[in-house]
C-alpha positions in Angstrom: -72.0 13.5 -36.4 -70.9 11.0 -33.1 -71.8 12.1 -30.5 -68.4 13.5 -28.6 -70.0 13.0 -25.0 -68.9 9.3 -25.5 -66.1 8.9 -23.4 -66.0 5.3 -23.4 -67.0 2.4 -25.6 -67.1 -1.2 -24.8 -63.3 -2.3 -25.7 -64.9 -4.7 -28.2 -66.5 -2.5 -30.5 -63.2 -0.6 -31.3 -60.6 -2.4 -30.1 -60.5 -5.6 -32.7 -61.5 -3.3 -35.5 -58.4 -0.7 -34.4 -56.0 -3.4 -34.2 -56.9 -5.1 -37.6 -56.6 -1.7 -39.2 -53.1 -1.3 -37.6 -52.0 -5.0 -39.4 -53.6 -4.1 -42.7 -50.6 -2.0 -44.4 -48.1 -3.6 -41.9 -48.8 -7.0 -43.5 -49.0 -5.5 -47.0 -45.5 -3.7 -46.7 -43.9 -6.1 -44.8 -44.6 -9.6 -45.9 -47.5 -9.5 -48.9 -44.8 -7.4 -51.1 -42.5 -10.4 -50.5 -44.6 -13.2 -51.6 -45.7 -10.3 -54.7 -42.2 -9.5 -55.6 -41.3 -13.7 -55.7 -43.6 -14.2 -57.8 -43.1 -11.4 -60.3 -39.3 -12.7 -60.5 -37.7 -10.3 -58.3 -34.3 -11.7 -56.3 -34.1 -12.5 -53.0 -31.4 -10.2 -52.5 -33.3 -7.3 -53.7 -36.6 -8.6 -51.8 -34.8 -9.2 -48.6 -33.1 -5.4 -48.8 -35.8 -3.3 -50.2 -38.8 -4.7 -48.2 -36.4 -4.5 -45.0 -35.4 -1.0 -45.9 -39.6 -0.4 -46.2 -39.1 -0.7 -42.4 -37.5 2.3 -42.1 -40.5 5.1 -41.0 -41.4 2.5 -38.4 -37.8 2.7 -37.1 -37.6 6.2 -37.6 -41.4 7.7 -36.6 -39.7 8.3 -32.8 -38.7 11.0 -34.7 -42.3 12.2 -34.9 -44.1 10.7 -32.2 -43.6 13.8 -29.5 -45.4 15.9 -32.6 -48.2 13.6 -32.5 -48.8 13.8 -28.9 -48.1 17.4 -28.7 -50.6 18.6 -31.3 -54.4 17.0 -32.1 -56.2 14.2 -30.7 -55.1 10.4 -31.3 -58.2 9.9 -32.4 -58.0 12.5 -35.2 -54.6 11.3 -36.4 -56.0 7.5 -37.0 -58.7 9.0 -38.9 -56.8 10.6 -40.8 -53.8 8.4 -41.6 -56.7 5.5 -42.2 -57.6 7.7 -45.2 -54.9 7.9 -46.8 -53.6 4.2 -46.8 -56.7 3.5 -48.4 -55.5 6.0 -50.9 -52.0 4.4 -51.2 -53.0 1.0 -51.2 -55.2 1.7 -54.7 -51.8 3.7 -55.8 -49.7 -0.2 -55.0 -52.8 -1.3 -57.3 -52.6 0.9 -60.6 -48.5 1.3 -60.0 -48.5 -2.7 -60.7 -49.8 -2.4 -64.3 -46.9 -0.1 -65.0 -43.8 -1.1 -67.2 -41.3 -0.3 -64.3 -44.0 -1.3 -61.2 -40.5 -2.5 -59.3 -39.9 1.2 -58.7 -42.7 2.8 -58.4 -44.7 0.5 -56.1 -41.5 0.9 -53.8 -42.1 4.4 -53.6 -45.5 3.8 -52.5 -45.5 1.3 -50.2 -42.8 3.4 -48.5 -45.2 6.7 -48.5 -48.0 3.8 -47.2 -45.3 2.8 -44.4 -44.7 6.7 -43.5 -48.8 6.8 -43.1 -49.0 3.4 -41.5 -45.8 4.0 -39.0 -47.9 7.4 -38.3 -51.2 5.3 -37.9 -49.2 3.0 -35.4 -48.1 6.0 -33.0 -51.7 7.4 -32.8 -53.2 3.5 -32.5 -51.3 2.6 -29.8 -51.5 5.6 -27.8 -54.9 5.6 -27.8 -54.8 2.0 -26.4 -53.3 3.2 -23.7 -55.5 6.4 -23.3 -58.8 4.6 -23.7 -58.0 1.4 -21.2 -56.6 1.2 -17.8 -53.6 -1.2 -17.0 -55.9 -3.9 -15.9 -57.9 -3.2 -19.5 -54.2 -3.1 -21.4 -53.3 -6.1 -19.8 -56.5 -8.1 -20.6 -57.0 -6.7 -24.2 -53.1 -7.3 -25.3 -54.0 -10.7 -26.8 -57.1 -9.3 -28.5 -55.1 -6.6 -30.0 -52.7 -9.2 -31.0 -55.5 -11.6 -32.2 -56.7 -8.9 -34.6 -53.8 -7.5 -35.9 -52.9 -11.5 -36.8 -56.0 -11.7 -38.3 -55.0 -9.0 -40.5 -52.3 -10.7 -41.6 -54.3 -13.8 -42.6 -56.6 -11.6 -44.3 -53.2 -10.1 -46.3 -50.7 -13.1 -46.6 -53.6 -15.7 -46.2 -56.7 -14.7 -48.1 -55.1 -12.3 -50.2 -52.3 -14.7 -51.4 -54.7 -17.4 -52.2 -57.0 -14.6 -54.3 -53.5 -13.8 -56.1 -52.8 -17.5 -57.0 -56.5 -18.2 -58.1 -55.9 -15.0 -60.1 -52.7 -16.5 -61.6 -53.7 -18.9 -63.4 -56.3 -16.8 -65.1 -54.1 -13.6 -66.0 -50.7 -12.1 -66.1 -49.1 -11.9 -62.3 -48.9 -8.1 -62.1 -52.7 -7.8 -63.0 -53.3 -10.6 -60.7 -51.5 -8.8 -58.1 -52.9 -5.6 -58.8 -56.4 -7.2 -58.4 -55.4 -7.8 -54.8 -54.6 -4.5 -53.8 -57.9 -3.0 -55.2 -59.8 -5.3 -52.9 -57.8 -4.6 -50.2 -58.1 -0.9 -50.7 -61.6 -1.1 -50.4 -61.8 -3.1 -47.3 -59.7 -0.8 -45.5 -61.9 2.4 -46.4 -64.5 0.9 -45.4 -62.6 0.4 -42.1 -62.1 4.6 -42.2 -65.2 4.7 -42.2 -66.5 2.9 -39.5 -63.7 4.1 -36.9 -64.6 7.7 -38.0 -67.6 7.1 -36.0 -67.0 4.5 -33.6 -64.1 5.2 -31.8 -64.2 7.2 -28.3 -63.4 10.1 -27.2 -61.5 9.8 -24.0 -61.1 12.4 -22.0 -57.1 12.0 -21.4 -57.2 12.3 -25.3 -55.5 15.5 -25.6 -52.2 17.9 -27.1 -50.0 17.4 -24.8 -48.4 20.9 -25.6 -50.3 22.4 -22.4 -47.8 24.8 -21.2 -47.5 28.0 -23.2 -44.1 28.6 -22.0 -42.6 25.9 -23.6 -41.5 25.8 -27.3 -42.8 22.8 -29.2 -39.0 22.0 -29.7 -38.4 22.2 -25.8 -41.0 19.7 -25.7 -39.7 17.2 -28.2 -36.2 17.5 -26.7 -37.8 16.8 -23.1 -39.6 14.0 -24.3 -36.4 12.4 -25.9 -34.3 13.1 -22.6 -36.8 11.6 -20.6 -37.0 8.5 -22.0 -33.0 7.8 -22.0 -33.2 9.0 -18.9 -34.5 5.4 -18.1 -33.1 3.6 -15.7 -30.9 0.9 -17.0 -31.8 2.1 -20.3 -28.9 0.2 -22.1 -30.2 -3.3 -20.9 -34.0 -1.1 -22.6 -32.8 -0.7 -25.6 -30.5 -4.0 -25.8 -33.4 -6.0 -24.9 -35.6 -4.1 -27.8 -32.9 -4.7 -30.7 -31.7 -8.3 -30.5 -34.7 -9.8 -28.6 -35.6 -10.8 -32.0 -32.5 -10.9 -33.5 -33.1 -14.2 -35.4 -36.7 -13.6 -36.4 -35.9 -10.4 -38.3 -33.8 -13.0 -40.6 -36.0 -15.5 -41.0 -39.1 -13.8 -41.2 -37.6 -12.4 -44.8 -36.8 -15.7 -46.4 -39.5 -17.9 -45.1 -41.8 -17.3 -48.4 -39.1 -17.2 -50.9 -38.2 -21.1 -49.3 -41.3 -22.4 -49.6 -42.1 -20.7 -52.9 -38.5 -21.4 -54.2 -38.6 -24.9 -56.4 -37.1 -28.3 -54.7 -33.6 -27.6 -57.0 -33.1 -24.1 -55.8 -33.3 -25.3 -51.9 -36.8 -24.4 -51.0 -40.4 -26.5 -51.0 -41.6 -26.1 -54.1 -45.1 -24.6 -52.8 -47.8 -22.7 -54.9 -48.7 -19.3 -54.3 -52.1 -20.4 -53.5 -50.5 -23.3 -50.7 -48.1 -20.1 -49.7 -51.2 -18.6 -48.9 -52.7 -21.7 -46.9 -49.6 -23.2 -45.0 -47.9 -19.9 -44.3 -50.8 -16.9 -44.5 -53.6 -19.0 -43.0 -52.9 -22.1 -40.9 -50.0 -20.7 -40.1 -50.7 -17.1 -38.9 -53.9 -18.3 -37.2 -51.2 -20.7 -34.8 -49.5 -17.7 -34.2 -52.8 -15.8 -33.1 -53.2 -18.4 -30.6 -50.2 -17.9 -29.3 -50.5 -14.4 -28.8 -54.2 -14.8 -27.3 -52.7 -17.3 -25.2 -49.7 -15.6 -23.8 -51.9 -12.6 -23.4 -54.2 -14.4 -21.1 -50.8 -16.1 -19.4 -49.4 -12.5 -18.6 -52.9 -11.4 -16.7 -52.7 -14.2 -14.4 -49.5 -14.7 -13.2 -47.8 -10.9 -14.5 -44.6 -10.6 -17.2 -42.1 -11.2 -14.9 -43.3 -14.8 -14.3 -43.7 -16.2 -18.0 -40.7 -14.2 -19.5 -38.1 -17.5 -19.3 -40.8 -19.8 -20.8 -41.8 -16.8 -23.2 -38.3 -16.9 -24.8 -37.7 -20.9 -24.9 -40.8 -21.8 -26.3 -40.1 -18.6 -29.1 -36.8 -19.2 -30.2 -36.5 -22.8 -30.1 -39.1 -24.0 -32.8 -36.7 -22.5 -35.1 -34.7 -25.7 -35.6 -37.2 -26.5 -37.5 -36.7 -24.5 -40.5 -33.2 -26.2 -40.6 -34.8 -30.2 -40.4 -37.1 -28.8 -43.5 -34.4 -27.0 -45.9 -32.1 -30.3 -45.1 -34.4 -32.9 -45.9 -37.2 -30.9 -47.9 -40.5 -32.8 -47.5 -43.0 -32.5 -50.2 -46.1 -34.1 -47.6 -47.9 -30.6 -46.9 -49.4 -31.9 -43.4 -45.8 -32.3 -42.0 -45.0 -28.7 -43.8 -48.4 -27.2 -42.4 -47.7 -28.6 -38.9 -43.8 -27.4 -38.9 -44.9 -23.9 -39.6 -47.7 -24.1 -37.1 -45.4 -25.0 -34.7 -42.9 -22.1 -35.4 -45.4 -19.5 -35.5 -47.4 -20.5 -32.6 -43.7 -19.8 -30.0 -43.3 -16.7 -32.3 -46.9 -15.2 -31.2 -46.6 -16.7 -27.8 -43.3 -15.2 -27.1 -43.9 -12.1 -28.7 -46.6 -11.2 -26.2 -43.8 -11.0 -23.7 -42.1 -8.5 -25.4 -45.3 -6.3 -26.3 -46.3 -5.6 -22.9 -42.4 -5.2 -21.9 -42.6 -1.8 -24.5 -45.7 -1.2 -22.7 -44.0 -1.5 -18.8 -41.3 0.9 -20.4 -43.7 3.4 -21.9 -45.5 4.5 -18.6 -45.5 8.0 -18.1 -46.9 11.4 -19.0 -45.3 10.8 -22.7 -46.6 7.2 -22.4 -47.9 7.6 -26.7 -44.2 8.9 -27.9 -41.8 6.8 -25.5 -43.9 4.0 -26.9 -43.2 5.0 -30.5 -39.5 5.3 -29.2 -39.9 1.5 -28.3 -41.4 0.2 -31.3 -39.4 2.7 -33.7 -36.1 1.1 -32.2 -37.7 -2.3 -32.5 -38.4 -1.7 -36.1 -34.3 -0.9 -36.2 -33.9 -4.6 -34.9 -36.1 -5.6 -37.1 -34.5 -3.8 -40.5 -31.3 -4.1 -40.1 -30.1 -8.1 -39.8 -33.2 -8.4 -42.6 -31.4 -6.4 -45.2 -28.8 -8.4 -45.4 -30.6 -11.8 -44.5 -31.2 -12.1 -48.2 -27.6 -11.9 -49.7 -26.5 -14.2 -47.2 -28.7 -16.9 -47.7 -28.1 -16.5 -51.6 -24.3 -17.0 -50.3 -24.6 -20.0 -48.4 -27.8 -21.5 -49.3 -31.0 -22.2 -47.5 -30.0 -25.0 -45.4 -26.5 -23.0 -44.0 -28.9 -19.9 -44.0 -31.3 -22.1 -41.4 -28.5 -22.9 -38.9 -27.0 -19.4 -38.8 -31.0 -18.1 -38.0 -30.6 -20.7 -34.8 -27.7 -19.7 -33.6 -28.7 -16.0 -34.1 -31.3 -17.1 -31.4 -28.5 -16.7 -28.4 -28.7 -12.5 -28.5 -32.5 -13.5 -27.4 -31.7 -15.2 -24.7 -28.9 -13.2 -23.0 -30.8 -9.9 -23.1 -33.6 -11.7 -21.8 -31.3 -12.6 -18.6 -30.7 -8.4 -17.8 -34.0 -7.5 -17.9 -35.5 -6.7 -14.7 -39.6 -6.6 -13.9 -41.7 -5.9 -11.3 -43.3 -8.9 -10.4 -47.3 -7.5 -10.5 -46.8 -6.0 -13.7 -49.3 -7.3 -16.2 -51.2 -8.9 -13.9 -55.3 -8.3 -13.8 -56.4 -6.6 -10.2 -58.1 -9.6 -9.2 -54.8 -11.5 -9.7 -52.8 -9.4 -7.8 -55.0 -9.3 -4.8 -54.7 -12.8 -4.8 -51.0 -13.0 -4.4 
């Protein structure tokens, strides 16, 4: 049994681990089901609109984030909800070899999202339980780091296992292959945090006061939070920061899987896995290590403007490739690199902006408010991303993504931040 006297772990040994669990079904729901259904001749349409809908428990778990700060330990519920998307993701794997695997691998990958959504409440409030601000702060790109590296390990290494599979059996048992591996991996990872992880001592129900009804204490935690002040810049900033990016993000593999006469690149699914899954995720880990380590030094306040140009405009980009379609894989590889890199950099900016907002006594559910109406911004302009691109084709699709880039930079102009916010001790005893 761990020893429960261990109130505190070096950040490293749990930390990384933590954080690479969290990406593991989100990159499996989200993006690897994209590049799975492409490939086993799904449409874009009904790619783009059922693996946006699939974001639906992440914008809803709000809904039951108070419950999991009111009753058990953070710790227990990541144990617990790391279990069964192990279960789930060997469910995705036998639910493939099935005559009607459309439907029945969307049913589990949305009972896997319910788990992981749950998994991401618990995760993140215990970030925030187990490190102080100076420890957030410093640890925000390492979190980010990990949870990218997750995502190579799904759309990277797991893509390319499914295209060396390819040519060597049907797609669905290719596929399904993939998901047992993963599966595996990921109870493994159960394992290890069932031991590893801390027990801090703030790690408690927050359902203290016996006089209060547990519904009196979901209601408070709900009124507190849009009790905010300026809470309609809050939660403009949170849905149309990344307007354009929840569009793109869903049509990115279909147009570099799609063939030259359909509009896209005419990549393999192994090269989907290289260019897009691998170089490509690992720019945008650098970019989120390095606007990490940007917000420490000089606080969010100060890198917010750059944050936002140098996300938002590489996606030009995507509009010079569907226009002129290269077939040289350097310049493809570097275009992508490029994109993602501003994405992760940028995207630091608005991580620790949820964080800023979520400071409190109901720090774990007001940040599950944040990243639930995120997920909203997220889900909505990415169901329809795929009908309208099949409208107007990739190239018109490209332009509209750019110009969907302006929402970013007007909410960007109402926020207001406390100038030391983000920044390490050290720094701020500089200033």
């Amino acid at each position: 049994m761990p020893n429960k006297k261990i109130t505190f772990r070096n950040p490293w040994a749990w930390v990384p681990s933590l954080y690479f669990a969290e990406g593991i079904p989100y990159v499996m729901v989200m993006t690897v089901s994209v590049a799975m259904y492409k490939k086993l001749d799904i449409s874009n349409t009904d790619i783009a609109f059922f693996t946006s809908l699939l974001y639906l428990p992440w914008t809803i778990k709000f809904l039951w984030g108070p419950f999991v700060d009111m009753f058990k330990t953070k710790r227990l519920w990541i144990t617990s909800t790391q279990f069964l998307i192990s279960i789930a993701l060997f469910g995705i794997a036998a639910a493939l070899v099935t005559s009607h695997f459309f439907f029945f691998t969307i049913l589990v990958f949305s009972l896997m999202a319910f788990a992981s959504a749950t998994h991401d409440i618990a995760a993140d409030g215990f970030y925030m339980l187990a490190l102080d601000e100076a420890k957030q702060a410093e640890f925000v790109g390492i979190r980010s780091t990990f949870y990218r590296i997750a995502t190579i390990a799904g759309q990277g290494l797991m893509v390319m296992l499914a295209g060396f599979l390819e040519y060597r059996m049907s797609n669905q048992s290719a596929w399904s292959i993939v998901f047992i591996v993963m599966a595996s991996v990921f109870f493994l990872l159960f394992f290890y945090h069932k031991f590893i992880l801390p027990y801090p001592t703030t790690d408690f129900p927050t359902l203290q006061d016996k006089s209060k009804t547990v519904m009196k204490e979901f209601a408070d935690t709900f009124v507190l939070f849009f009790k905010k002040k300026e809470i309609w810049v809050i939660l403009a900033f949170l849905l149309f920061y990344r307007f354009a990016e929840a569009q793109l993000v869903k049509l990115v593999q279909p147009f570099l899987l799609d063939p030259i006469e359909k509009g896209g690149l005419g990549l393999s699914t192994e090269e989907l896995g290289l260019v897009y899954g691998t170089i490509g995720v690992i720019a945008l880990l650098f970019g989120g290590v390095l606007g990490g380590i940007a917000i420490s030094k000089k606080g969010l306040r100060y890198w917010l403007w750059p944050m936002v140009i140098i996300m938002h405009t590489p996606d030009l980009i995507f509009i010079y490739l569907s226009y002129f379609q290269p077939q040289n894989l350097f310049l493809i590889i570097s275009s992508i690199a490029i994109e993602q890199f501003g994405y992760g950099f940028g995207f630091t900016a608005y991580m620790m902006y949820m964080i800023m907002i979520s400071q409190g006594k109901h720090k774990t559910a007001h940040y599950a408010i944040c990243t639930g109406i995120m997920a909203l911004g997220m889900m909505l302009p990415g169901m329809f991303s795929g009908w309208l691109q099949e409208q107007i084709g990739y190239n018109h699709f490209f332009v509209w993504v750019a110009l969907s880039t302006i929402p970013g930079f007007i909410v960007a102009a109402l926020v207001k931040i406390d100038s030391e916010f983000g920044k390490k001790k050290e720094e701020v005893a500089k200033a």
